[in-house]
C-alpha positions as CSV (number, residue, x, y, z in Angstrom):
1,X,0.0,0.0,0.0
2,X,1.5,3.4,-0.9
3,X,0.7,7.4,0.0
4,X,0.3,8.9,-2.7
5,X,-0.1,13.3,-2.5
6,X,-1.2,15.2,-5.4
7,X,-1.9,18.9,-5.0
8,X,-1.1,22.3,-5.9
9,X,0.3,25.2,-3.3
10,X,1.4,29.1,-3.6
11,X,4.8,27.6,-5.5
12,X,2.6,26.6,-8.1
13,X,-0.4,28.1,-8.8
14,X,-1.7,31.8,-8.4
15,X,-4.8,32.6,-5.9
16,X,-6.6,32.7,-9.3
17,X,-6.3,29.1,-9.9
18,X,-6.2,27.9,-5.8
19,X,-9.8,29.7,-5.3
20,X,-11.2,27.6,-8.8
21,X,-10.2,24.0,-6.9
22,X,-10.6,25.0,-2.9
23,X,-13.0,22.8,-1.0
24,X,-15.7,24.5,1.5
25,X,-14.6,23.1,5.1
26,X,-17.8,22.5,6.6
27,X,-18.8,20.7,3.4
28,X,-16.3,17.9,2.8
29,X,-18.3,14.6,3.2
30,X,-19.5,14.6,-0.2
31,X,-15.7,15.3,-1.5
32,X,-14.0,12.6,0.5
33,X,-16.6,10.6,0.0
34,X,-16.2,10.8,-4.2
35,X,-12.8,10.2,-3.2
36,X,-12.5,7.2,-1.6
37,X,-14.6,5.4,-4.4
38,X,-12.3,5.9,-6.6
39,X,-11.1,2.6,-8.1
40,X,-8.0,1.3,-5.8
41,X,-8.1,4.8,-3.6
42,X,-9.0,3.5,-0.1
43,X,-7.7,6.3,2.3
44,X,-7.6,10.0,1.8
45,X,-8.0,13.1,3.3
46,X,-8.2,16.5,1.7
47,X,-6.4,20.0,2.7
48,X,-7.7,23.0,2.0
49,X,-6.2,26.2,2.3
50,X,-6.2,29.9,1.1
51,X,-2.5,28.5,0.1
52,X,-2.7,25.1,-1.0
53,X,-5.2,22.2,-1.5
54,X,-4.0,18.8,-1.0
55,X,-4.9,15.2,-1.3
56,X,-3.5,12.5,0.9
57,X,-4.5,9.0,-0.2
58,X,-3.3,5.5,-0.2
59,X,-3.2,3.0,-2.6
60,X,-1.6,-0.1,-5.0
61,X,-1.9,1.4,-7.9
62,X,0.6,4.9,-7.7
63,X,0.3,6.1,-11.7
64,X,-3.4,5.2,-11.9
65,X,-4.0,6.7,-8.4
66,X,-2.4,9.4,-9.1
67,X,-3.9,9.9,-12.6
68,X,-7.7,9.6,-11.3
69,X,-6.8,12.1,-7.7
70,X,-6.0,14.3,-10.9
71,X,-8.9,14.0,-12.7
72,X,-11.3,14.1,-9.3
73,X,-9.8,17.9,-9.0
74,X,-10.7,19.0,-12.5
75,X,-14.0,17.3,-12.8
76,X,-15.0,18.2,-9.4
77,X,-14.8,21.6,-10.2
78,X,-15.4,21.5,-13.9
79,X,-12.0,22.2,-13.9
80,X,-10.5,21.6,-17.9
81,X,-7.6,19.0,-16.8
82,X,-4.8,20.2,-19.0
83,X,-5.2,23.6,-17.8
84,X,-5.3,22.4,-14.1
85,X,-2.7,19.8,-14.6
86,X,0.5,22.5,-14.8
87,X,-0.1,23.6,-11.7
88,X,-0.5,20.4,-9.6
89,X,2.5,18.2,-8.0
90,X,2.1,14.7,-7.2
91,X,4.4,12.2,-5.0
92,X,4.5,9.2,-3.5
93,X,6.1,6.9,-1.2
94,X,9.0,9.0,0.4
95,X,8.5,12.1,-1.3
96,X,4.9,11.9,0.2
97,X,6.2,11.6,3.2
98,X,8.6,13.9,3.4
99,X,6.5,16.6,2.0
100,X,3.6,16.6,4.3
101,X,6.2,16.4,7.2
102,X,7.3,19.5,5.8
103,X,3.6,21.0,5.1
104,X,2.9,20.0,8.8
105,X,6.2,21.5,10.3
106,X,5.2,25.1,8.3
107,X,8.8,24.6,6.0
108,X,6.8,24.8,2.9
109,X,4.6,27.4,4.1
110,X,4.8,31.1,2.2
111,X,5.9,32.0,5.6
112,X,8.2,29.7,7.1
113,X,7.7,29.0,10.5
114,X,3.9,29.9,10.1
115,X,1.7,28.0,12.8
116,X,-1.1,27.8,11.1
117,X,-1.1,25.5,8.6
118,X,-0.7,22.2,11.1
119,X,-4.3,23.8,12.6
120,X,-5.4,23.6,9.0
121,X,-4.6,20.2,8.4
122,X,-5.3,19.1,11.9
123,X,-8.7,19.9,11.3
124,X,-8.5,18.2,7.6
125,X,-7.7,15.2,9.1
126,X,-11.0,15.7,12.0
127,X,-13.3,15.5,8.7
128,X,-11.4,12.7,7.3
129,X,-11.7,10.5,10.9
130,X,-15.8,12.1,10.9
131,X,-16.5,10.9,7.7
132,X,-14.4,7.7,7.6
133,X,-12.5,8.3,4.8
134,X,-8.8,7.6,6.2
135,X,-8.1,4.4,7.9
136,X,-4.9,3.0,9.2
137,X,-2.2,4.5,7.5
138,X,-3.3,8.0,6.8
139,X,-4.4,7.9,10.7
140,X,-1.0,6.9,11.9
141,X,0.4,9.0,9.1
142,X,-1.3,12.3,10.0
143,X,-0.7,12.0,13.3
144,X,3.1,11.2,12.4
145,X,2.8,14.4,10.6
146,X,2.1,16.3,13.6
147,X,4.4,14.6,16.2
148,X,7.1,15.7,13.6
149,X,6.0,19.6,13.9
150,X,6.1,19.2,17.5
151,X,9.3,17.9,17.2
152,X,10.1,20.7,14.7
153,X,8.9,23.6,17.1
154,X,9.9,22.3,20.6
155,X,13.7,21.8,19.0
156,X,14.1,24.5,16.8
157,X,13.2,28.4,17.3
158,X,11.8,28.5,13.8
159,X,8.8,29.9,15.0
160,X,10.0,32.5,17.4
161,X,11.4,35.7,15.4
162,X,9.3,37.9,13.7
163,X,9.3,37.8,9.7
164,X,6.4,40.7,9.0
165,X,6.7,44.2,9.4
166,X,3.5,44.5,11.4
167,X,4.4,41.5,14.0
168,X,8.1,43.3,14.2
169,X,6.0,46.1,15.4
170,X,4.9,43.9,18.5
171,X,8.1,42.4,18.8
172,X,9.9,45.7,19.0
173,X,7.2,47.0,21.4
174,X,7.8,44.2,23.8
175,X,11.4,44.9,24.0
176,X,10.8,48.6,25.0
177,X,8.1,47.8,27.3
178,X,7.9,43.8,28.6
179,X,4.9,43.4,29.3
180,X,1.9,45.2,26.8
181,X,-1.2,44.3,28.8
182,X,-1.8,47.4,30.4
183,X,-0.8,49.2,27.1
184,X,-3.0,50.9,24.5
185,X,-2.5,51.5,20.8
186,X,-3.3,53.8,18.6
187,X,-3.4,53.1,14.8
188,X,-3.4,56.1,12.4
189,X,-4.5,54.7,9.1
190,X,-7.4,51.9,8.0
191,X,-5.3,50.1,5.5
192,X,-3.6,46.4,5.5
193,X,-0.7,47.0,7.5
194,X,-2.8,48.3,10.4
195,X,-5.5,45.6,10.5
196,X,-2.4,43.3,10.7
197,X,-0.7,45.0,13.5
198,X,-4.1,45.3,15.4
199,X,-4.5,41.3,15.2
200,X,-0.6,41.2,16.3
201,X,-1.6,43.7,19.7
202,X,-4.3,42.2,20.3
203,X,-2.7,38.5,20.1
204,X,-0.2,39.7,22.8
205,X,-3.2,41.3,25.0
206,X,-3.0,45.1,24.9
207,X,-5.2,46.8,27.2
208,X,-6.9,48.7,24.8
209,X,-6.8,49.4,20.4
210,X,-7.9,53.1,18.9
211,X,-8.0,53.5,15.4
212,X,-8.0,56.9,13.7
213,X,-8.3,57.8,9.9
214,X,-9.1,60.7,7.5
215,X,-12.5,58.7,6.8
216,X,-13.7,58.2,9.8
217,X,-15.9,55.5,8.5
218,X,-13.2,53.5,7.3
219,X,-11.8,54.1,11.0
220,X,-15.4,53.2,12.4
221,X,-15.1,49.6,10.3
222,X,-11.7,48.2,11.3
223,X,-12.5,49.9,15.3
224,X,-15.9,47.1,15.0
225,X,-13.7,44.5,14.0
226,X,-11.5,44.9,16.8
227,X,-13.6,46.3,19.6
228,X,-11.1,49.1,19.1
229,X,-12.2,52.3,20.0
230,X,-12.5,54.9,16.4
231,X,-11.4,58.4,16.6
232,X,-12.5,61.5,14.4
233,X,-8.7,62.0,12.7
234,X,-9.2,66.3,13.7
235,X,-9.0,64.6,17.4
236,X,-6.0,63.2,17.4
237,X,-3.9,65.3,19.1
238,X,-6.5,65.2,21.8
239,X,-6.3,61.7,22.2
240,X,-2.3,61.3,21.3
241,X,-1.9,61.1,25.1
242,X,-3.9,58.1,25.5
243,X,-1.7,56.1,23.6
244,X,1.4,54.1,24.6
245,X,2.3,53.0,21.2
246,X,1.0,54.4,18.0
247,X,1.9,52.8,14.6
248,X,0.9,55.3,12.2
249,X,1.1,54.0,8.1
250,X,-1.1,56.7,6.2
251,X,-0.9,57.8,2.8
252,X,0.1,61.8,3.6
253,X,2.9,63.6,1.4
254,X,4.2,65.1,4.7
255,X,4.4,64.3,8.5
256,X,1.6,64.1,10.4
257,X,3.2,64.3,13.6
258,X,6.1,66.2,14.4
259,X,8.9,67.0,17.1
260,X,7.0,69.6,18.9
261,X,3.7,67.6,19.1
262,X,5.4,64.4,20.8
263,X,7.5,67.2,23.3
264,X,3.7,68.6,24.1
265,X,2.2,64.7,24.6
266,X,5.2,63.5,26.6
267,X,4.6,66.4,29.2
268,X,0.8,66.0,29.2
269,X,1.8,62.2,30.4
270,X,4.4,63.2,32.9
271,X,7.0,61.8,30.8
272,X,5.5,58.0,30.6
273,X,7.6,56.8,27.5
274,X,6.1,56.7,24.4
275,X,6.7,54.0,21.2
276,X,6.0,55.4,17.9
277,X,6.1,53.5,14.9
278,X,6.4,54.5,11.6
279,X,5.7,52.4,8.8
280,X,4.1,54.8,6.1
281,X,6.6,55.5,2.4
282,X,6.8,58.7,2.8
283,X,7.0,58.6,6.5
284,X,4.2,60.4,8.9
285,X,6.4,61.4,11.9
286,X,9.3,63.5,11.8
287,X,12.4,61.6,12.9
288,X,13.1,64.6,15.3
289,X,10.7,62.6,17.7
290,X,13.3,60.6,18.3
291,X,15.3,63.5,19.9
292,X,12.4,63.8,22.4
293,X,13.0,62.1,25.6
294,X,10.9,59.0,25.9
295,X,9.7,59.1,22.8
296,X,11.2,55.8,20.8
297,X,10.4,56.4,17.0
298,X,10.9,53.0,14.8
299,X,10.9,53.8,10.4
300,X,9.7,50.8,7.7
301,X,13.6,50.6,7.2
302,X,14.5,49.6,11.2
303,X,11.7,47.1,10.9
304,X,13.1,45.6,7.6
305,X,16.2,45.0,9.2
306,X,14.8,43.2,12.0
307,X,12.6,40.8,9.7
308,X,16.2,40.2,7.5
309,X,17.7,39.6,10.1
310,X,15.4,37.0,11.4
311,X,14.4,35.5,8.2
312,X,18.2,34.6,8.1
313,X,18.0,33.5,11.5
314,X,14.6,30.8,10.4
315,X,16.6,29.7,7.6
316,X,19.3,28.4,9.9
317,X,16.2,26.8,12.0
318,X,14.8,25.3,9.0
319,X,17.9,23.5,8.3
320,X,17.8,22.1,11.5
321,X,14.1,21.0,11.2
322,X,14.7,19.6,8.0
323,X,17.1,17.1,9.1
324,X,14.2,16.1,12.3
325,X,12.0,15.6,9.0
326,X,14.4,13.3,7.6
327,X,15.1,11.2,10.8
328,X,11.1,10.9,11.3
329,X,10.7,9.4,7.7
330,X,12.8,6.4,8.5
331,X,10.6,5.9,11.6
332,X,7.2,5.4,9.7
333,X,8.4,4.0,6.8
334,X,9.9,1.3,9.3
335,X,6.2,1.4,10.4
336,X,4.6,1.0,7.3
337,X,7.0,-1.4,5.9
338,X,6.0,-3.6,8.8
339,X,2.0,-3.3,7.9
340,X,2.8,-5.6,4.6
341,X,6.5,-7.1,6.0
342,X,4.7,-9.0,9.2
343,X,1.7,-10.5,7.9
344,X,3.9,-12.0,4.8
345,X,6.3,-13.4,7.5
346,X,3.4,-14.6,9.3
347,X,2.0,-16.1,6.5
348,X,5.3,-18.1,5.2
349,X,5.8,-19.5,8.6
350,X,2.3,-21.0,8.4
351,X,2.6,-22.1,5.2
352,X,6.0,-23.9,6.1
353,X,4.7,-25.2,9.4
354,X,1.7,-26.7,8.1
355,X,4.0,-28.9,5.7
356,X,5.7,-29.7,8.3
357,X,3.0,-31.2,10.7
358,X,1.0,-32.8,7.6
359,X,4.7,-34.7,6.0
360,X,5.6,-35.4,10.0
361,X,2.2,-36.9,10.9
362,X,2.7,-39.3,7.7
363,X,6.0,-40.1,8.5
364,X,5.0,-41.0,12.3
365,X,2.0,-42.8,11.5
366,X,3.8,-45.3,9.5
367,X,6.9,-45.8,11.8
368,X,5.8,-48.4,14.2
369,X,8.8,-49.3,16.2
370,X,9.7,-45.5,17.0
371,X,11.1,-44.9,20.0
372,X,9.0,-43.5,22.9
373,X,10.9,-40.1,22.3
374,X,11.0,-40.2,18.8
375,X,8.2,-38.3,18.2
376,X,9.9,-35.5,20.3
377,X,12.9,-35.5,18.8
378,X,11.5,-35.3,15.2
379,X,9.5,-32.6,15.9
380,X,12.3,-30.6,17.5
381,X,14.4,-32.0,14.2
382,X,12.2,-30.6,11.7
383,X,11.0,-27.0,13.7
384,X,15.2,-26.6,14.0
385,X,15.4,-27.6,10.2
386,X,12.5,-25.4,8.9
387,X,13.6,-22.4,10.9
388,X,16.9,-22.1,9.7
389,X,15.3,-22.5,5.9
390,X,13.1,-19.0,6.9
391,X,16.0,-17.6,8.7
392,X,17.4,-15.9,5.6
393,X,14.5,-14.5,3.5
394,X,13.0,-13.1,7.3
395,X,16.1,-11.0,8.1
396,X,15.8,-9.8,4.1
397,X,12.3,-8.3,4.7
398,X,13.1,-7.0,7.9
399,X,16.2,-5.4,7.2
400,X,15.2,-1.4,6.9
401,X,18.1,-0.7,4.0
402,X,16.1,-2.9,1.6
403,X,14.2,0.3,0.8
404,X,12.0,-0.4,-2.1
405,X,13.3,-3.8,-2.5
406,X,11.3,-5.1,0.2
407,X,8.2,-5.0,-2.2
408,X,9.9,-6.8,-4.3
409,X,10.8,-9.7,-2.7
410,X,7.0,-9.6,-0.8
411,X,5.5,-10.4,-4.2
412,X,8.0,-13.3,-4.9
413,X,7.4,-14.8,-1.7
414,X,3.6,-14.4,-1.7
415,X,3.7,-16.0,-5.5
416,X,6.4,-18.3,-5.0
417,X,4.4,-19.8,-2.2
418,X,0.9,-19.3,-2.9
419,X,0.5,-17.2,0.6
420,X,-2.7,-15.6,1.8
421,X,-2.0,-12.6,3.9
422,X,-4.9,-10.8,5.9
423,X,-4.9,-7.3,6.9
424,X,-2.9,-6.5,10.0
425,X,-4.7,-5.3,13.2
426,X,-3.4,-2.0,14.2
427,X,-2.7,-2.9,17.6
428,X,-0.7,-5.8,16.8
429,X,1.8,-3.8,14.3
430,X,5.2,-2.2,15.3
431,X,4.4,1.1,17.4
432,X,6.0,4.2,16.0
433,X,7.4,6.7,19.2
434,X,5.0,9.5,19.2
């Protein structure tokens, strides 16, 4: 049985093409359902993301599972296929594995390091156990998957420098201040950047958010979505006070605030430091606030440098996680070998035992002077002789560094001998460490 994964991501296809072929997540029983009757398809589980949709399946047949996962994305979509098709990715066996350990651990993500995305397919894999549509490999396999980011975040700090402007904002805010919960922030501006670093402030549990723009309407919408508190942009140097940190990122040809203002507002708060943060091309606030004394003014250029900086820093992490990927592959795929590797063993033994009993009893029943331990002794004599005959070909199929071989020499065994294997119980199969 092999994972197969065939799929298409941010590498390969614009948001143009992903929106055309993403799945609704409170609607996937019919899709995983279509999915699993495919012909020789008889696991899968489907991720969806604004970044990448995914399909994890297993399977005998890897080109002709492959081929019809293909064809269930275009024609599920009315999709034309050869348009699709140059867009899409497709791997199995180890090059499955290995990259959903790396979708899982946020290495392929368009942000490395990103924690969403194991979420995301966390809760893939909750519609996939609801609607029976994965079994025992994708089960172990997903939850591989996730052991393996764990892994990746508890042993690396890929996760723990800031790589966007707006969550360098917070960063650089905790370093001036510690602790933010009994800050408040003001955000001058409605646009992107903003509603980023108001989800960013509000992650780390700011007291309080305003928001302030020339359209105070646009100022009233992003205040609702926050429970921030809007503010009519003539008011603002009434309310500048208020504020512990203000990111400001407007689109004004000159500054907003200047020196003077900040000397005025730092007196007015008895000289309580003050975090400005200036991420607006061109800039809003004079760089002589930085002369005023606690007042901390940050540009869009001191922010770059601390996401270079730390982007450098998560590619030295991912290295490091990448090589925890690596290690974890030989782990299931010792696992999974074992699902076809034990039965087959269990099988040959049988097979060789029961011509053992059947040509012993013969030979006994027609020896009538045997000894009164000669029955013993035969039947050690032939168990001794029969298990150095399966000595050999067992240590072969157990032997790890077979590698694709092992398949091999399953089917010769199973047609050489005639064997009947049954599927393996779960709990009776080699345990992975979690």
């Amino acid at each position: 049985m092999n994972i197969i994964v065939v799929g298409l991501s941010h590498k390969t296809a614009g948001v143009e093409i992903r929106e055309k072929v993403a799945f609704a997540p409170t609607q996937m029983a019919k899709p995983l359902n279509a999915v699993v009757s495919l012909p020789d398809i008889t696991e899968a589980v489907i991720v969806s993301t604004c970044n990448r949709v995914e399909i994890y399946a297993t399977t005998r047949d890897i080109a002709g599972g492959m081929a019809r996962l293909k064809r269930f994305l275009a024609d599920y979509h009315n999709f034309p296929l050869e348009t699709l098709e140059k867009h899409l990715y497709s791997y199995y066996g180890v090059d499955a594995t290995r990259h959903v350990f790396r979708v899982a651990s946020s290495l392929d993500s368009m942000v490395v390091g990103e924690p969403q995305i194991l979420g995301q397919i966390k809760t893939s894999y909750g519609y996939a156990a609801e609607y029976k549509s994965s079994g025992l490999i994708l089960n172990r396999f997903l939850h591989k998957a996730f052991s393996v980011a764990k892994r990746v975040r508890t042993e690396t700090k890929i996760a723990s420098s800031a790589v966007s402007v707006a969550f360098a904002a917070v960063e650089l805010a905790k370093k001036i201040f510690g602790e933010l919960s009994d800050k408040t922030v003001l955000l001058i501006g409605a646009g992107e950047m903003c509603e980023l670093a108001a989800k960013h402030f509000i992650n780390v549990g700011v007291r309080g958010v305003m928001v302030t723009n020339r359209t105070y309407e646009r100022a009233e919408k992003l205040a609702e979505e926050f429970a921030a508190k809007p503010i009519h942009f003539e008011d603002l140097f009434d309310q500048l006070h208020k504020a512990d940190i203000i990111l400001s990122s407007t689109g004004a040809p000159h500054f907003i605030i200047g020196g003077k203002d900040v000397e005025e507002v730092i007196r007015r708060r008895r000289q309580k430091a003050m975090f400005f943060i200036d991420i607006a091309v061109p800039r809003d606030i004079d760089p002589k606030v930085n002369d005023v004394e606690n007042a901390y003014l940050y540009t869009v250029d001191d922010l770059n440098g601390v996401v270079a900086s730390n982007l450098e820093q998560r590619k030295i992490e991912a290295a490091k996680a990448e090589a925890i990927v690596e290690q974890e592959i030989g782990q299931f795929f010792k696992w999974l070998s074992s699902l076809e590797v034990t039965p087959t063993i269990v099988a040959l033994r049988s097979k060789f035992d029961e011509i053992r009993k059947a040509e012993l009893a013969k030979t006994i029943s027609g020896w009538k002077d045997l000894p009164p331990d000669g029955q013993k002794k035969l039947e050690a004599l032939t168990n001794a002789m029969m298990n150095k005959l399966l000595h050999p070909p067992t240590s072969v199929l157990k032997n790890p560094e077979q590698g694709n071989r092992t398949d091999l020499y399953i089917d010769a065994l199973r047609n050489l001998f005639d064997l009947e294997t049954a599927a393996p119980e779960q709990d009776g199969m080699m345990e992975l460490e979690e």
